[in-house]
N, C-alpha and C positions, 0 to 999 in steps of 0.2 A: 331151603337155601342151599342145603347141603348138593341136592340132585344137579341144581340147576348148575353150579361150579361146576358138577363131573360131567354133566352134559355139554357144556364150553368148551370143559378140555378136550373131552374126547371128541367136536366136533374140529375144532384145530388140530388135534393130530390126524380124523381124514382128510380137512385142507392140505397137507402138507405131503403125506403119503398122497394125494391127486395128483399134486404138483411135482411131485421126483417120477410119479409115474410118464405123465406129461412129460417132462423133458428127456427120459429113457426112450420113449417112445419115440420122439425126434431126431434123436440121436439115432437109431436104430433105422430110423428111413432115410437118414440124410448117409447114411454106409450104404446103404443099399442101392440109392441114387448114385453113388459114387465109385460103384461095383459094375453099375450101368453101362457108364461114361466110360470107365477104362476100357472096358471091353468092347464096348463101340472102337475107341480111338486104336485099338488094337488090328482091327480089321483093316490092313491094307492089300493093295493088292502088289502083287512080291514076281518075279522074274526069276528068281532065285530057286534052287533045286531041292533046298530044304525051309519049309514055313510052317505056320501055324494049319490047325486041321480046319479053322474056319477061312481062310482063305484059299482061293484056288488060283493056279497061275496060268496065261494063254499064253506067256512069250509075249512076241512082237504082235500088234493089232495092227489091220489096215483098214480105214474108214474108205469108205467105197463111195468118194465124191466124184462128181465126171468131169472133165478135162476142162480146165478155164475157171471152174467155180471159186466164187469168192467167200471164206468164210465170213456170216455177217457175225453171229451170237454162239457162243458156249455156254453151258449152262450143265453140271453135276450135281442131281439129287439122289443120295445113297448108294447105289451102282448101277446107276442110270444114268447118261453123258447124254445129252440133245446137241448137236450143232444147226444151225439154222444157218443158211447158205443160200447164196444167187447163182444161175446156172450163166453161161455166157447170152441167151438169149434171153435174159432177164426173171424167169420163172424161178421161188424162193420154194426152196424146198428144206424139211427139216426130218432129219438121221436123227435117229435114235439107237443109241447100243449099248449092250449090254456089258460094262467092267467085269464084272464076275465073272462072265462065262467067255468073253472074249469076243461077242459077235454081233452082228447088226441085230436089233428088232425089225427093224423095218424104215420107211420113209415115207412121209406127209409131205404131197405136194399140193403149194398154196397155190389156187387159184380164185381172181377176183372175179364176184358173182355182178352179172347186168355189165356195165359201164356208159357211158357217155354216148348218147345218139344226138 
């Protein structure tokens, strides 16, 4: 009768030591999550002659749309900028450039495949 007490107890004391560990643990990633996140949001991009060593600055940018274009759509994912655009003779074309470095990727121009006979 005696063992089976000290085995109770002693199995409630590793219940307990699991569960502080468990929650240390959580605690421990949700900082680290959170060490992520600033640091992300720290990243911008600066004009400025003194910044952070993960940013880099280009000054003034010029997006190289041609004469008459209409922007349709922007869209920024990480430091990547897409504009999607109509040119005056109707053809949609979409820029892509680069935030960080300050400079085009390149350009995708839509056109529609077959049509109407």
């Amino acid at each position: 009768m005696q063992g089976i007490k000290a085995l109770v107890i002693f199995m409630g004391v590793l219940i307990v030591a699991g569960m502080v560990a468990l929650v240390y643990g959580m605690i421990s990633q949700v900082g680290k999550l959170s060490d992520k996140d600033t640091s992300a949001s720290k990243t911008v991009i600066s004009t400025g002659e003194t910044q952070p060593t993960k940013t880099r600055t280009f000054g003034t940018m010029s997006a190289p749309l041609p004469r008459g274009a209409e922007i349709l759509e922007t869209d920024i994912s990480g430091m990547v900028m897409t504009l999607r655009y109509r040119t005056q003779d109707g053809v949609q074309e979409i820029l892509v450039l680069d935030l960080g470095a300050g400079e085009s990727l390149g350009t995708v121009k839509l056109q529609p495949v077959g049509g109407a006979e």
